[in-house]
N, CA, C and O atoms as a Tinker XYZ file with bonds, in Angstrom:
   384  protein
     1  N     14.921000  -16.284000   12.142000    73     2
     2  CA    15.100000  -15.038000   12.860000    64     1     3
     3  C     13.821000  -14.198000   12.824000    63     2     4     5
     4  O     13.420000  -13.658000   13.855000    81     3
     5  N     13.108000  -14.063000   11.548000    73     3     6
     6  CA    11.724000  -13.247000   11.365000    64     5     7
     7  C     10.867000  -13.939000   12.648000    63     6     8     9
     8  O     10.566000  -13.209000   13.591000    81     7
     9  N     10.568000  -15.046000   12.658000    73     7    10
    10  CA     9.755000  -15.347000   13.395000    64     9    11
    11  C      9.648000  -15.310000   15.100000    63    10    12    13
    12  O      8.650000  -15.303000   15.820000    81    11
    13  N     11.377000  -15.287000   15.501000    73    11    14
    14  CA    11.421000  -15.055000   16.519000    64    13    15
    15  C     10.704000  -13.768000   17.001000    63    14    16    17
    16  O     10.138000  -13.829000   18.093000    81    15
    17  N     10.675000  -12.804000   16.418000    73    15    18
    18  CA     9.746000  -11.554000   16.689000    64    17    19
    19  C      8.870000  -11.429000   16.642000    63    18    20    21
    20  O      8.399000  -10.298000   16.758000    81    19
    21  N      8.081000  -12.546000   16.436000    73    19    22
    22  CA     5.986000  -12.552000   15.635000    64    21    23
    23  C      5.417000  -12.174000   16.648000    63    22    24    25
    24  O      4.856000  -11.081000   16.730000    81    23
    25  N      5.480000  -13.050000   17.602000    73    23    26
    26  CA     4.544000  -13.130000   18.380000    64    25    27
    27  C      4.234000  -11.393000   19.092000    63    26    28    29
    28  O      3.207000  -10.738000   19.270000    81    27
    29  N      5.840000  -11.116000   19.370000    73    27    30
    30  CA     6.041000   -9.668000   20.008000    64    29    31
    31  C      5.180000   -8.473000   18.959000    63    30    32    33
    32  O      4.363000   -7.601000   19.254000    81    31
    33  N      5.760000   -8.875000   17.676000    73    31    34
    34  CA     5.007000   -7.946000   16.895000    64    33    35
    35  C      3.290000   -8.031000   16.737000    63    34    36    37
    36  O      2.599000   -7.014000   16.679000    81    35
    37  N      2.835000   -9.168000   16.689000    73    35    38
    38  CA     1.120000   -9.489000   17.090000    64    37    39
    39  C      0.472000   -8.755000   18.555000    63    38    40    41
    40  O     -0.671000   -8.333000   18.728000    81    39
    41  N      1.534000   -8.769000   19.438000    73    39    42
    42  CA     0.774000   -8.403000   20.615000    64    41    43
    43  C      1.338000   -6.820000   20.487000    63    42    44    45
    44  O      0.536000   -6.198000   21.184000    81    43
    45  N      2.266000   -5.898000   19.974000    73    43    46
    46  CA     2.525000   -4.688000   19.667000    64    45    47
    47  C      0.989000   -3.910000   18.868000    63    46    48    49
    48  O      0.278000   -2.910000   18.973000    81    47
    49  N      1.118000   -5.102000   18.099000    73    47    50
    50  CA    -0.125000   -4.700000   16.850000    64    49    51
    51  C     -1.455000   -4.738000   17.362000    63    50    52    53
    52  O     -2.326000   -3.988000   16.922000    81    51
    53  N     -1.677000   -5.647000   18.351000    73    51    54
    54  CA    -2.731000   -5.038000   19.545000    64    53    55
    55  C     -3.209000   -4.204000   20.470000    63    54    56    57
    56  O     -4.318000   -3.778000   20.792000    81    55
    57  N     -1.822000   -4.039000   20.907000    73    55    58
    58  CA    -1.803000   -2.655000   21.731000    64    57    59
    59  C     -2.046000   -1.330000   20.461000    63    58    60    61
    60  O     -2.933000   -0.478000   20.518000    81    59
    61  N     -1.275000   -1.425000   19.651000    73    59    62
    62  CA    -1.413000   -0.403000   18.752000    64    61    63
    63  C     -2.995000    0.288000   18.650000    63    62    64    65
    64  O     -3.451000    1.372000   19.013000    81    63
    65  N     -3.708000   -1.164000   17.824000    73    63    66
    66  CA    -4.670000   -0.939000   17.337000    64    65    67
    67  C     -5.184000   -0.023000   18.450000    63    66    68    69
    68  O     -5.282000    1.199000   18.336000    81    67
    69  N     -5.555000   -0.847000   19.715000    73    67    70
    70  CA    -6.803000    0.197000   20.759000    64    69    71
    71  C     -5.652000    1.322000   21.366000    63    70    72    73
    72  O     -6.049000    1.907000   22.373000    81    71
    73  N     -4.636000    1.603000   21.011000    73    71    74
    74  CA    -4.537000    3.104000   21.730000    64    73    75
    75  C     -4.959000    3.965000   20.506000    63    74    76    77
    76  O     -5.441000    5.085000   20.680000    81    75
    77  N     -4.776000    3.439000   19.269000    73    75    78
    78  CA    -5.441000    4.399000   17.477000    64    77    79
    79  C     -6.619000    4.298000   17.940000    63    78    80    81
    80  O     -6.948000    5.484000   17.944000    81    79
    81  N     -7.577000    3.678000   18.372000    73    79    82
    82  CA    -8.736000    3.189000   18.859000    64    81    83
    83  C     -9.390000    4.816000   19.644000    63    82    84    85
    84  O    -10.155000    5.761000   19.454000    81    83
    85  N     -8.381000    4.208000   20.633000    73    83    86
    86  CA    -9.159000    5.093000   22.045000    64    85    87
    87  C     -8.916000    6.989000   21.365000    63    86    88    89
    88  O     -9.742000    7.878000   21.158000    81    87
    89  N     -7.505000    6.942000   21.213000    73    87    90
    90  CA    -7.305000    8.142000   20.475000    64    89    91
    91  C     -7.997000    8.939000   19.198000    63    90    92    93
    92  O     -7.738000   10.139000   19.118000    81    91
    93  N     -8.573000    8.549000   18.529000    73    91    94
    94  CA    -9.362000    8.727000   17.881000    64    93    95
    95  C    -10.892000    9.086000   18.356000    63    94    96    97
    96  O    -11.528000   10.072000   17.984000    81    95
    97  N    -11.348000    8.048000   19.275000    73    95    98
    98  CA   -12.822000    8.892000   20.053000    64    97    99
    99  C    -12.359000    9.404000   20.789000    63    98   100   101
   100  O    -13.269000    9.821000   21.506000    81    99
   101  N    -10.978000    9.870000   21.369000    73    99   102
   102  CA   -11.116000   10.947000   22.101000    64   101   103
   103  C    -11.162000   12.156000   21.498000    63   102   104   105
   104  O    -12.071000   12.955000   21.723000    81   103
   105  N     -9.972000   12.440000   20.503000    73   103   106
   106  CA    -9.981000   13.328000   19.458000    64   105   107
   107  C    -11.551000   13.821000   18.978000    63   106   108   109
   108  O    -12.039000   14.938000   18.806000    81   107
   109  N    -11.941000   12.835000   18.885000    73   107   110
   110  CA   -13.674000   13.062000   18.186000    64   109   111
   111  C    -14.474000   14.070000   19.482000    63   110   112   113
   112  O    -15.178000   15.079000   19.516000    81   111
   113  N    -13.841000   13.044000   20.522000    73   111   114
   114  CA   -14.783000   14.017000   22.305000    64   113   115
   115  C    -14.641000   15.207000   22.171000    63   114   116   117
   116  O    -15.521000   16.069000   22.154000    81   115
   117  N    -13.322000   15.345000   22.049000    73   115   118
   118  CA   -12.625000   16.405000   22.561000    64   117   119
   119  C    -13.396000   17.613000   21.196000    63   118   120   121
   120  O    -13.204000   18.812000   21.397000    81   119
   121  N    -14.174000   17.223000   19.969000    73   119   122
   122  CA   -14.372000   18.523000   19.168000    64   121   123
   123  C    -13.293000   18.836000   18.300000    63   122   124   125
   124  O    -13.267000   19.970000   17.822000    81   123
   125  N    -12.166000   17.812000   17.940000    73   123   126
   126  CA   -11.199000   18.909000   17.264000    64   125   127
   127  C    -11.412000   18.378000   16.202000    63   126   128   129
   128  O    -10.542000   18.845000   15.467000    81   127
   129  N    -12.181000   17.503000   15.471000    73   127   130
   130  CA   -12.551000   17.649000   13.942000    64   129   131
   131  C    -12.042000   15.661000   14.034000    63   130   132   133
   132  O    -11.581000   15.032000   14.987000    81   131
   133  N    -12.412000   15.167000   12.530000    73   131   134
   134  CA   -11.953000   13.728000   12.561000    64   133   135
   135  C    -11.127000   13.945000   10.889000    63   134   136   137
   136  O    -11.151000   14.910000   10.124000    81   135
   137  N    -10.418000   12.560000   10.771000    73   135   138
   138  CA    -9.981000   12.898000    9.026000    64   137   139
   139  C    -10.843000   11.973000    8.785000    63   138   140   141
   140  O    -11.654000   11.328000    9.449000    81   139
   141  N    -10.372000   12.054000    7.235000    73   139   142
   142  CA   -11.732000   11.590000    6.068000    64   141   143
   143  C    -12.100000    9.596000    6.812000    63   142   144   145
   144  O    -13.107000    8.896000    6.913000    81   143
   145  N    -10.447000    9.407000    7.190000    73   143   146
   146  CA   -11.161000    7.791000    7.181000    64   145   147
   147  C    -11.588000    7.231000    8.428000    63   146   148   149
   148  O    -12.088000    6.110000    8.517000    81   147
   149  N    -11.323000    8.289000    9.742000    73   147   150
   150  CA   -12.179000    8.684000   10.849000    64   149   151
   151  C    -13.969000    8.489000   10.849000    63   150   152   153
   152  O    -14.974000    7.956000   11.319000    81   151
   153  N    -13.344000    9.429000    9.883000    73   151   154
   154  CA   -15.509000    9.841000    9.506000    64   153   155
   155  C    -16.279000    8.847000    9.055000    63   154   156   157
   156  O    -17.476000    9.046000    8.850000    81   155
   157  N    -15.663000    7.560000    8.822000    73   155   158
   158  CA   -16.655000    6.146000    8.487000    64   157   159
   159  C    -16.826000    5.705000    9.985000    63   158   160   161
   160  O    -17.837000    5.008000   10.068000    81   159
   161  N    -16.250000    5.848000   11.106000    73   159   162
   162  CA   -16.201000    5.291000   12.203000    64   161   163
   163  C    -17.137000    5.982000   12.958000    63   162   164   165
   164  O    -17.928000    5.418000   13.714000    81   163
   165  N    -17.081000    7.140000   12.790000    73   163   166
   166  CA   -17.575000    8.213000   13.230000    64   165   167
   167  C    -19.625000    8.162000   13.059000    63   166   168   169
   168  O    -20.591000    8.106000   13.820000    81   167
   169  N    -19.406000    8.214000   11.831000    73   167   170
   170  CA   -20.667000    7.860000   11.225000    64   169   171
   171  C    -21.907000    6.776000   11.469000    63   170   172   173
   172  O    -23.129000    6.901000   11.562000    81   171
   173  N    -21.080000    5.763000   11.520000    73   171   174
   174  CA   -21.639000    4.439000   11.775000    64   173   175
   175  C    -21.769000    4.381000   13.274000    63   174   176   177
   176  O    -22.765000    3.772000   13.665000    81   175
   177  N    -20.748000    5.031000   14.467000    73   175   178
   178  CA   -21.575000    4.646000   15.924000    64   177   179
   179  C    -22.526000    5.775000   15.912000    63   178   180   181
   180  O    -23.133000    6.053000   16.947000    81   179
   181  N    -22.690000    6.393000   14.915000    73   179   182
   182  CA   -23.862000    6.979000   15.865000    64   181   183
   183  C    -25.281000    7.175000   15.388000    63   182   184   185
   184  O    -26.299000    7.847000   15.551000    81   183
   185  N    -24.469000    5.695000   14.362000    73   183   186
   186  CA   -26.316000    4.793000   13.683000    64   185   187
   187  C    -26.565000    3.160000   14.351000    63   186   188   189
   188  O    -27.333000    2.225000   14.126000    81   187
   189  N    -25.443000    3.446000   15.281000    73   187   190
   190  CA   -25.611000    1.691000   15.724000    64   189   191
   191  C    -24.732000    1.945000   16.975000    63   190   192   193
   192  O    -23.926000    2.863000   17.126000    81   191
   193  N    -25.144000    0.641000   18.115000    73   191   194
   194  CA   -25.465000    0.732000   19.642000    64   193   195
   195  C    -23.579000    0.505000   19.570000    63   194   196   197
   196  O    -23.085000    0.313000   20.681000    81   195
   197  N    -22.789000    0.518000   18.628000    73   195   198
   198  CA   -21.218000    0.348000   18.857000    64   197   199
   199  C    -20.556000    1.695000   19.324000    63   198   200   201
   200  O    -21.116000    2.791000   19.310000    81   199
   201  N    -19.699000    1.522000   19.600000    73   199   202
   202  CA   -18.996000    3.231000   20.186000    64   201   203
   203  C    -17.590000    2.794000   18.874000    63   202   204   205
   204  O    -17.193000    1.771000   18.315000    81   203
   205  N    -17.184000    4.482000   18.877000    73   203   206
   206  CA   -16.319000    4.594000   17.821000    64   205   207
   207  C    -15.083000    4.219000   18.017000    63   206   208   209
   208  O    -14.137000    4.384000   17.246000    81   207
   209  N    -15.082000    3.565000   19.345000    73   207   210
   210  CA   -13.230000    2.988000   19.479000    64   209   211
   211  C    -13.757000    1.528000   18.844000    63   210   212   213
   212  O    -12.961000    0.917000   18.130000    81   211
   213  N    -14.511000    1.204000   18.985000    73   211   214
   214  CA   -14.938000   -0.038000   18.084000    64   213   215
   215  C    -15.226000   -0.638000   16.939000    63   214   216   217
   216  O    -14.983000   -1.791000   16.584000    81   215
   217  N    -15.980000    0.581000   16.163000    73   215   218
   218  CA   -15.557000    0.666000   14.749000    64   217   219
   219  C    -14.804000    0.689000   14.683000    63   218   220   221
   220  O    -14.504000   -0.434000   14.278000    81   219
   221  N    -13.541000    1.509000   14.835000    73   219   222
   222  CA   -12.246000    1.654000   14.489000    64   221   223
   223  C    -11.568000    0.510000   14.642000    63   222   224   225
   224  O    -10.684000    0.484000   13.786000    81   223
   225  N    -11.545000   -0.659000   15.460000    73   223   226
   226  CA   -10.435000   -1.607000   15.460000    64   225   227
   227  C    -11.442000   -2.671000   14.505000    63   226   228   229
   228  O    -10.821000   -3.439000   13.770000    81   227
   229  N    -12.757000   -2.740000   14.485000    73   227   230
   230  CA   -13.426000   -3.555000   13.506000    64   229   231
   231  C    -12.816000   -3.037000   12.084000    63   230   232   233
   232  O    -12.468000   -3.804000   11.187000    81   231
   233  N    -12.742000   -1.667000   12.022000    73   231   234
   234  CA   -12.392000   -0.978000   10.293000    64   233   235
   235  C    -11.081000   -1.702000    9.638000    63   234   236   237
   236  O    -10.892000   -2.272000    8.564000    81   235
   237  N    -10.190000   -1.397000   10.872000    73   235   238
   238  CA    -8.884000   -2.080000   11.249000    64   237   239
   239  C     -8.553000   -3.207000   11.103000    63   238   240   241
   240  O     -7.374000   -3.387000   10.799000    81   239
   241  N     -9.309000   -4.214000   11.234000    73   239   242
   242  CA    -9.401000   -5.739000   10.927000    64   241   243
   243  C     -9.981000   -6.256000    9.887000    63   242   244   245
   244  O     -9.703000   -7.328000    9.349000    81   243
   245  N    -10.658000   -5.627000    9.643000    73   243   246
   246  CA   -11.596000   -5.396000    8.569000    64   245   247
   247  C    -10.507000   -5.369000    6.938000    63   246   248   249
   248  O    -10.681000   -6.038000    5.919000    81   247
   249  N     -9.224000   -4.157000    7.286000    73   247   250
   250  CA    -8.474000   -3.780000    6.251000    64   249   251
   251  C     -7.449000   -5.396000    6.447000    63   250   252   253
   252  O     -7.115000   -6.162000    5.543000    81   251
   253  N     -7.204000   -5.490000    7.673000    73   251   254
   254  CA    -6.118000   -6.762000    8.042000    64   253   255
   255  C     -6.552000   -7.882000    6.830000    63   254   256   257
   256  O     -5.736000   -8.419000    6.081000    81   255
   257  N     -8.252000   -8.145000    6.807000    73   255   258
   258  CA    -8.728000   -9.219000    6.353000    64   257   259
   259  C     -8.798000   -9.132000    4.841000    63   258   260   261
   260  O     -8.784000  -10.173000    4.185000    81   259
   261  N     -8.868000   -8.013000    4.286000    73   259   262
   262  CA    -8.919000   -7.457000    2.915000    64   261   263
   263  C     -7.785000   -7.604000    2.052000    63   262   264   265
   264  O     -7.893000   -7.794000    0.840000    81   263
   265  N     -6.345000   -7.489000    2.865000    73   263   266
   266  CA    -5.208000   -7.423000    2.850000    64   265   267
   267  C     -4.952000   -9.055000    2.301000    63   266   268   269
   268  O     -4.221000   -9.166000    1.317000    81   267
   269  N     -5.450000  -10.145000    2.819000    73   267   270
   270  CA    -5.556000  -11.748000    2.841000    64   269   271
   271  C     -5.193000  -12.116000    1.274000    63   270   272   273
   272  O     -4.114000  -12.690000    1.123000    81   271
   273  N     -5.853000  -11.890000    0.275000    73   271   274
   274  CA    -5.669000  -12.143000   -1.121000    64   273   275
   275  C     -4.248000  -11.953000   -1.815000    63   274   276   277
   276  O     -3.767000  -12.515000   -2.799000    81   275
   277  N     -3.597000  -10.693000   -0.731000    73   275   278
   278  CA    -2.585000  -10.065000   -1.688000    64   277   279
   279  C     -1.071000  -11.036000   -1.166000    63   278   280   281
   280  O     -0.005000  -10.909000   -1.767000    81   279
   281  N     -1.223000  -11.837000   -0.145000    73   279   282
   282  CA    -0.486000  -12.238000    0.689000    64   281   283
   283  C     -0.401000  -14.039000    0.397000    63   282   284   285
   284  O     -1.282000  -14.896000    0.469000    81   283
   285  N      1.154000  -14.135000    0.026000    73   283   286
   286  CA     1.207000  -15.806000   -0.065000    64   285   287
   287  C      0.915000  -16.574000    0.504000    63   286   288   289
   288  O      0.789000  -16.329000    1.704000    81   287
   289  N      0.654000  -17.825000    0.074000    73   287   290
   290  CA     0.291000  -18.816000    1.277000    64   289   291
   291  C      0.653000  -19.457000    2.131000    63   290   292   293
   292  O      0.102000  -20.277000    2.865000    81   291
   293  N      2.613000  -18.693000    1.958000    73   291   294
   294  CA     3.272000  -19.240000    3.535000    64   293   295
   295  C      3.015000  -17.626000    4.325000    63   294   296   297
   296  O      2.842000  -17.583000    5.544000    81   295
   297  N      3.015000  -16.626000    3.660000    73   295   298
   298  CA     2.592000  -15.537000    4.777000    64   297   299
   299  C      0.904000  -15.846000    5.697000    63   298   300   301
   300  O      0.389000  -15.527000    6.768000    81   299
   301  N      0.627000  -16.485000    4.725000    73   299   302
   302  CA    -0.943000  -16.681000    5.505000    64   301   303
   303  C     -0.784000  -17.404000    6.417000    63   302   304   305
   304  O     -1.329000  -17.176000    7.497000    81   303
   305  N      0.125000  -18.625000    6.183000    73   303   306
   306  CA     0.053000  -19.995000    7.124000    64   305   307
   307  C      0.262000  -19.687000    8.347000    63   306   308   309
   308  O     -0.381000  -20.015000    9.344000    81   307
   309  N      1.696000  -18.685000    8.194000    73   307   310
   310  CA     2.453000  -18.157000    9.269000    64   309   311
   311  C      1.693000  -17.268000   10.113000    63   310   312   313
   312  O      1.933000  -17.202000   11.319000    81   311
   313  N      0.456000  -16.325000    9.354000    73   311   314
   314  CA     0.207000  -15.904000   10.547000    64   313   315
   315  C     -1.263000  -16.350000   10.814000    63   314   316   317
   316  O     -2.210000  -15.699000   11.257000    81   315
   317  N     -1.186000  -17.522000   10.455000    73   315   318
   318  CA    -2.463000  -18.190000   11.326000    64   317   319
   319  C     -1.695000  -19.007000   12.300000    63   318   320   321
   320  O     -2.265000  -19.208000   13.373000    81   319
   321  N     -0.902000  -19.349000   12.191000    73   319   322
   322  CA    -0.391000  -20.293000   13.145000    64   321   323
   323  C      0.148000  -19.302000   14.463000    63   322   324   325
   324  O      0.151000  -19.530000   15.672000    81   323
   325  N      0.586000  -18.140000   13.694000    73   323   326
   326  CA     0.755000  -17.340000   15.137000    64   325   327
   327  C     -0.061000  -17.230000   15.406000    63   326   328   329
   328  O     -0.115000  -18.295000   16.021000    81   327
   329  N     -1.559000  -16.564000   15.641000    73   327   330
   330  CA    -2.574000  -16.051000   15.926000    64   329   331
   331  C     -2.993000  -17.523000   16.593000    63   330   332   333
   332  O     -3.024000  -17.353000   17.811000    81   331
   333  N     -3.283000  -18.726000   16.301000    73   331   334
   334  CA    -3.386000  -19.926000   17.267000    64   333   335
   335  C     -2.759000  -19.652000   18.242000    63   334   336   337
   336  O     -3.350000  -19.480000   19.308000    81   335
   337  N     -1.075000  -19.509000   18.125000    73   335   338
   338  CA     0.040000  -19.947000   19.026000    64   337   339
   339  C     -0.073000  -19.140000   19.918000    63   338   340   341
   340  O      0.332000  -19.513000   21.019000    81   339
   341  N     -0.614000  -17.838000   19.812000    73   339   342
   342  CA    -1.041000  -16.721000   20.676000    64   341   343
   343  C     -2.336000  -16.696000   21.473000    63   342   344   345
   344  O     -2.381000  -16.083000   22.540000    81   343
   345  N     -3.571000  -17.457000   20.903000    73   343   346
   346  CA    -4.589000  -17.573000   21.640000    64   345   347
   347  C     -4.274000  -18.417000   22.702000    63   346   348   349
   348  O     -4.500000  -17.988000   23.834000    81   347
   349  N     -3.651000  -19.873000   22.528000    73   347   350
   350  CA    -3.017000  -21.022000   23.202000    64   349   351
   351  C     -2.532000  -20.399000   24.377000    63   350   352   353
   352  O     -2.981000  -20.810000   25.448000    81   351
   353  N     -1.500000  -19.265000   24.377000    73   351   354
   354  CA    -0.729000  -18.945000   25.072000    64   353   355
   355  C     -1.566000  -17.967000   26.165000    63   354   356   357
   356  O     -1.602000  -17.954000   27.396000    81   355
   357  N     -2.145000  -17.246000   25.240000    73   355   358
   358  CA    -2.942000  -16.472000   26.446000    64   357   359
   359  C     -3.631000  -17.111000   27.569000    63   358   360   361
   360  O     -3.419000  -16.949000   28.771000    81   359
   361  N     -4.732000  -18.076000   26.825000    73   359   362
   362  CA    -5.365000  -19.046000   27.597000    64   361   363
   363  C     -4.902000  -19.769000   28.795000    63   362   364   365
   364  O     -5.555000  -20.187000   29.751000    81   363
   365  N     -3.564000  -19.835000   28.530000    73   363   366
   366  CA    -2.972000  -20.824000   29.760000    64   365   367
   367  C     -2.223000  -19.829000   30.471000    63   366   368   369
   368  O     -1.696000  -20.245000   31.503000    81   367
   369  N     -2.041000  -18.640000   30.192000    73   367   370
   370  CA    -1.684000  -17.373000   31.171000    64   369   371
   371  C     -2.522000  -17.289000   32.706000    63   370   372   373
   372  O     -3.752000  -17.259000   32.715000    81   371
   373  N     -1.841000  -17.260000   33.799000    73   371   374
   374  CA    -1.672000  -16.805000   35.041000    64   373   375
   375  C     -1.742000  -16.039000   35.558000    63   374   376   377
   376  O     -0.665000  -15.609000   35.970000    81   375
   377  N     -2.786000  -15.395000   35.886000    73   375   378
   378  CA    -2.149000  -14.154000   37.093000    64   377   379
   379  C     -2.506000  -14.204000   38.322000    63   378   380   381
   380  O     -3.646000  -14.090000   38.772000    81   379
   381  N     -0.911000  -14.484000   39.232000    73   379   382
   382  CA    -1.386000  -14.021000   40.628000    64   381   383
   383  C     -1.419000  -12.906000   40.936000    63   382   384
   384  O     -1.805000  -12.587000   42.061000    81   383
């Protein structure tokens, strides 16, 4: 039953990431201040040719990948095999 939902929850967790993404350099555009773990994102595009919706989903993946140690090795398996089963799938996606 968990798994029937992976895939949905992987591509949720994508969308997620870049609207935290976009929302965040806008917040930053817009002048209304950043929070503390903002301000690493913040910092870094504007010492390097990246823009800050980009740090942010790198920071983001970054924590995903950090996260790896704490996690068994059927949680790992599982979500490597989704993350395949999802590239696979995209790839052979259609649009007329």
């Amino acid at each position: 039953m968990q798994n029937k939902y992976l895939f949905r929850r992987y591509a949720l967790f994508a969308i997620a990431l870049f609207v935290n993404a976009m929302g965040v350099a806008y917040i930053t555009k817009a002048a209304l201040g950043t929070s503390p773990i903002t301000s690493i994102t913040y910092v870094a595009s504007m010492f390097t040719p990246l823009t800050m919706g980009q740090w942010t989903i790198i920071l983001n993946l970054l924590f995903v990948l950090l996260e790896l140690p704490f996690m068994t090795r059927r949680q790992v398996k599982d979500d490597l095999r989704m993350s395949l089963l999802s590239t696979k799938k995209w790839t052979r996606l259609k649009i007329k």
